[in-house]
VOGU-3710 file (C-alpha; in Angstrom, 3 decimals, decimal comma):
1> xxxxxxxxxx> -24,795/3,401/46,589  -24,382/7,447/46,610  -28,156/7,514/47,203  -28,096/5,166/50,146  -25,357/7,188/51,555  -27,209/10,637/51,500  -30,576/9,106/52,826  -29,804/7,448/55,406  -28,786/10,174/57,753  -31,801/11,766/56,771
11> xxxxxxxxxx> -33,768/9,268/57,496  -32,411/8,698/60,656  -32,686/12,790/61,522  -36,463/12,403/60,155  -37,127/9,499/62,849  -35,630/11,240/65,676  -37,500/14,460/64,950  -40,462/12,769/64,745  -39,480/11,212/68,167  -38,886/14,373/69,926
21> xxxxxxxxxx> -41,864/15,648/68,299  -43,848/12,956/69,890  -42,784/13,703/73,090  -43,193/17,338/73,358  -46,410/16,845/72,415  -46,908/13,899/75,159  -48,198/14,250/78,770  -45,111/11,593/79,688  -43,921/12,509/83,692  -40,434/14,474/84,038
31> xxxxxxxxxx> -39,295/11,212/85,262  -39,773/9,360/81,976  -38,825/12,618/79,913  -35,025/12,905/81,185  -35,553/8,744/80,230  -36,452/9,880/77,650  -33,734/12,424/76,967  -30,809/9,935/78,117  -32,307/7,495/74,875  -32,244/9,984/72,182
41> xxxxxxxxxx> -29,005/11,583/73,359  -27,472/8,018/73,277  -29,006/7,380/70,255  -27,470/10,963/68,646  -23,473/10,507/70,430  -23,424/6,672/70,444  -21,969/7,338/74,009  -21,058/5,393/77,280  -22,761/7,071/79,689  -25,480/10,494/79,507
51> xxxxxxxxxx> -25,967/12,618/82,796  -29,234/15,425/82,820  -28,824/18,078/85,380  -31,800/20,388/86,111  -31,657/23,713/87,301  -33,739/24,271/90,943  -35,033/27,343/90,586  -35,189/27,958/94,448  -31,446/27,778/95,003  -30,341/28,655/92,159
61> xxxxxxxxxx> -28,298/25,263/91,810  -27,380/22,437/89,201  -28,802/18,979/90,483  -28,727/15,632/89,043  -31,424/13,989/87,983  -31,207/11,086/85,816  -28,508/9,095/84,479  -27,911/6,136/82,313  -25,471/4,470/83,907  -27,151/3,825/87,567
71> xxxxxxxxxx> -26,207/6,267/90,308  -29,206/6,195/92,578  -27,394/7,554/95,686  -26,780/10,646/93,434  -29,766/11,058/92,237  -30,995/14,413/93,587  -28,200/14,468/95,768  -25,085/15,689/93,763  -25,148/19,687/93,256  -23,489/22,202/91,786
81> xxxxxxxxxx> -23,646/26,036/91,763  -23,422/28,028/88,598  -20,206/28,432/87,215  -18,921/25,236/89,019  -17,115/22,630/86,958  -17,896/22,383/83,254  -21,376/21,244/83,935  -21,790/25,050/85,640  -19,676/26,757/82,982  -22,284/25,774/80,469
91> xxxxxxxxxx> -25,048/26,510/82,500  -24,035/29,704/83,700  -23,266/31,157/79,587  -25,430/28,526/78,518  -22,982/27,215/75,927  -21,772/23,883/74,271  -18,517/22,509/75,730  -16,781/19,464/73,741  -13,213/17,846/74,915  -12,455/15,044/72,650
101> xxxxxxxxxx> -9,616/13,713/75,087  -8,425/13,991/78,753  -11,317/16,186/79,878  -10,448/16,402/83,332  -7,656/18,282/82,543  -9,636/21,164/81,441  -9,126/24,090/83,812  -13,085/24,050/84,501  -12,950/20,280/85,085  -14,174/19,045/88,446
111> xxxxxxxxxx> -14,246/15,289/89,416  -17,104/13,867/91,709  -15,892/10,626/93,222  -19,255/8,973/93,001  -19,783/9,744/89,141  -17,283/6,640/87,320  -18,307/8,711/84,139  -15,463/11,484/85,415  -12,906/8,928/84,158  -13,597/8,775/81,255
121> xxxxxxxxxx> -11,624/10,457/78,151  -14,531/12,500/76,184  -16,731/14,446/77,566  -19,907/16,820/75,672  -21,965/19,585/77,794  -24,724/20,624/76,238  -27,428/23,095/77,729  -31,180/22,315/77,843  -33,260/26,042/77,204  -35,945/27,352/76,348
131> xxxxxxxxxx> -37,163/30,403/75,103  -33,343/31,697/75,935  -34,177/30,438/79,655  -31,747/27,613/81,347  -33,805/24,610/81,944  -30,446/22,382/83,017  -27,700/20,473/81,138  -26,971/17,189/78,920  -23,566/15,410/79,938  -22,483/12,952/77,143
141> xxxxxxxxxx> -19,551/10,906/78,239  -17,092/8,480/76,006  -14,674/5,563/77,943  -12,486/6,337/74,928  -11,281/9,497/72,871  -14,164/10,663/71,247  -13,928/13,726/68,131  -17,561/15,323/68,125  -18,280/16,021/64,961  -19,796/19,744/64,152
151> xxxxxxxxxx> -23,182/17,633/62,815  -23,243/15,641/66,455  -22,832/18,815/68,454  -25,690/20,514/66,439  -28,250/17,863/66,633  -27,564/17,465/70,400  -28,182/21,475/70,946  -31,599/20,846/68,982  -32,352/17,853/71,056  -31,533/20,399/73,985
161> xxxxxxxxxx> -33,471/23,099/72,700  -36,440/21,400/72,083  -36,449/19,436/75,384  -35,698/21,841/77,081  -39,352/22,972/76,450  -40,630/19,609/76,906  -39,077/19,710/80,329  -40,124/22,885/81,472  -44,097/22,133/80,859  -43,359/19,254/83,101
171> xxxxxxxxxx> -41,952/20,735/85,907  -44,388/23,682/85,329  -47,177/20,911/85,629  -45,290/19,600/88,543  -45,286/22,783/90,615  -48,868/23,593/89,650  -49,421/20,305/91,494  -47,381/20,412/94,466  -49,198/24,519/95,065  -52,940/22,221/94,617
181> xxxxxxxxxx> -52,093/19,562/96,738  -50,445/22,138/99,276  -53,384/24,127/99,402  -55,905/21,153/99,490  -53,408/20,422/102,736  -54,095/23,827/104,020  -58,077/23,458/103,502  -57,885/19,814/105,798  -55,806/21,525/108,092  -58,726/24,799/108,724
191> xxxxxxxxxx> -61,567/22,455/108,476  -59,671/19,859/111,434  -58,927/22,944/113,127  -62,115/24,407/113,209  -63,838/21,081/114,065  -61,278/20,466/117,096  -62,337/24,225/118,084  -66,148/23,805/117,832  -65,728/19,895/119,847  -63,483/21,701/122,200
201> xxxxxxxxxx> -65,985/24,594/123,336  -68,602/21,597/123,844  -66,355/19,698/125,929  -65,395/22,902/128,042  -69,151/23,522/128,599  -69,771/20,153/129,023  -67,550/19,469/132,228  -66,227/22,591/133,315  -63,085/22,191/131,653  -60,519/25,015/130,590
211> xxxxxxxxxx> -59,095/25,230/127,022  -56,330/23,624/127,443  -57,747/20,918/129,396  -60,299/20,125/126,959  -57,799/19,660/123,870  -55,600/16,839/126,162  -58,698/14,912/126,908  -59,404/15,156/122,656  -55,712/14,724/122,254  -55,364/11,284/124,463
221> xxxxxxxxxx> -58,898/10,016/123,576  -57,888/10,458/120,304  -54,500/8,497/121,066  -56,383/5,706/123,047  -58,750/4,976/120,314  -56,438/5,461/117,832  -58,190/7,466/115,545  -57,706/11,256/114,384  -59,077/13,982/116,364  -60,651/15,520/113,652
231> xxxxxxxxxx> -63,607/11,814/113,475  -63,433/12,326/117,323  -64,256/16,027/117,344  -66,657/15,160/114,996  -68,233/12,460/116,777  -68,660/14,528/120,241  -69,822/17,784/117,607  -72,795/14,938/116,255  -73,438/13,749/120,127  -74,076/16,988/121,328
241> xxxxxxxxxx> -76,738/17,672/118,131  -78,511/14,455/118,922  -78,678/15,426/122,633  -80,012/18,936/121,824  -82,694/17,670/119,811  -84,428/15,318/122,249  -83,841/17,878/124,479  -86,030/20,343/122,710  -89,563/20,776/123,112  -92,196/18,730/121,088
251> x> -89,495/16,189/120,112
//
């Protein structure tokens, strides 16, 4: 019976180390990582209701982004600046915050009228970092008073710790394909333009036309036969190629 006591902790630590260890090693999305997240941290605190807040590096702000109790309106939508509420007390000194009972009436306490979970009794702030970095913050929330134990607290900062590395690959992976996809945009955008410039100076040659006369006739040709300017500008580009070479001599 002593032996069955001792173990199973352990084994349950060994599973969910395993678990974590699965997923850092994974090529999961950021969307199914804070899923992710939101099931171990449930599966650690035994809680009601788990909020993940990411840090957005380009305003410097704390932002939902995934919750277990449903709050799609939210979603990307509720913000907070460092140092606001608990949530930006622990972000901005990147420390664990635990209130067992009545958390709102903690001096750093602020409510959000769309989050229910700011009702209830016990609340548990831990951050997500890596490499000392702030990667964003773990809300645990319990309907009822709720004493986190020193062992609960612990593993939850590991859970942090470690996906808070997970989490930053992600969005690193993220932004390195948003800055691809934004260039590839840029490289459509030169070759249309380009295209529309070379169809343009045909057109002006063509009939006489100025500059700007030339683009409207592209522009509401294009509209008319509803396709994009670049396929038109191509089209009267491949015309004018055709023409020129029955035009030549010996052809």
């Amino acid at each position: 019976m002593v032996t069955t006591q001792v173990m199973e902790p352990s084994t349950s630590q060994v599973g969910l180390l395993h678990r974590i260890s699965n997923i850092v090693s994974s090529e999961l999305s950021l969307d199914e990582m804070l899923g992710e997240i939101i099931g171990i941290t449930a599966q650690v605190t035994n809680c009601d209701a788990c909020l993940v807040y990411l840090l957005e590096r380009e305003t410097g702000e704390i932002v939902l982004r995934a919750s277990q109790v449903p709050h799609a309106s939210a979603l990307g939508n509720l913000r907070m600046k460092m140092g606001e509420g608990v949530t930006g007390w622990v972000a901005e000194h990147k420390s664990v915050v635990a209130l067992s009972s009545d958390a709102w009436s903690d001096a750093r306490f602020k409510r959000f009228q769309v989050l229910i979970e700011d009702t209830y009794e016990a609340f548990l702030s831990v951050p997500l970092i890596t490499s000392g970095d702030l990667i964003g913050v773990v809300n645990v929330h319990h309907r009822q008073s709720h004493e986190h134990t020193p062992d609960e607290i612990a593993l939850l900062t590991f859970v942090g710790e470690q996906m808070g590395g997970a989490i930053s690959k992600s969005l690193l992976a993220n932004q390195n394909a948003r800055l691809f996809e934004e260039a590839q945009e840029m490289k459509r955008q030169l070759e249309t333009r380009k295209v529309v410039e070379r169809a343009k100076g045909i057109l002006q040659q063509r009939y006489g036309l100025t500059e700007e006369d030339a683009y409207l006739r592209l522009r509401n040709e294009s509209r008319r036969l509803r396709r994009p300017m670049k396929d038109l500008a191509e089209a009267i580009i491949l015309s004018e190629e055709l023409s020129r070479k029955s035009e030549a001599p010996g052809v």
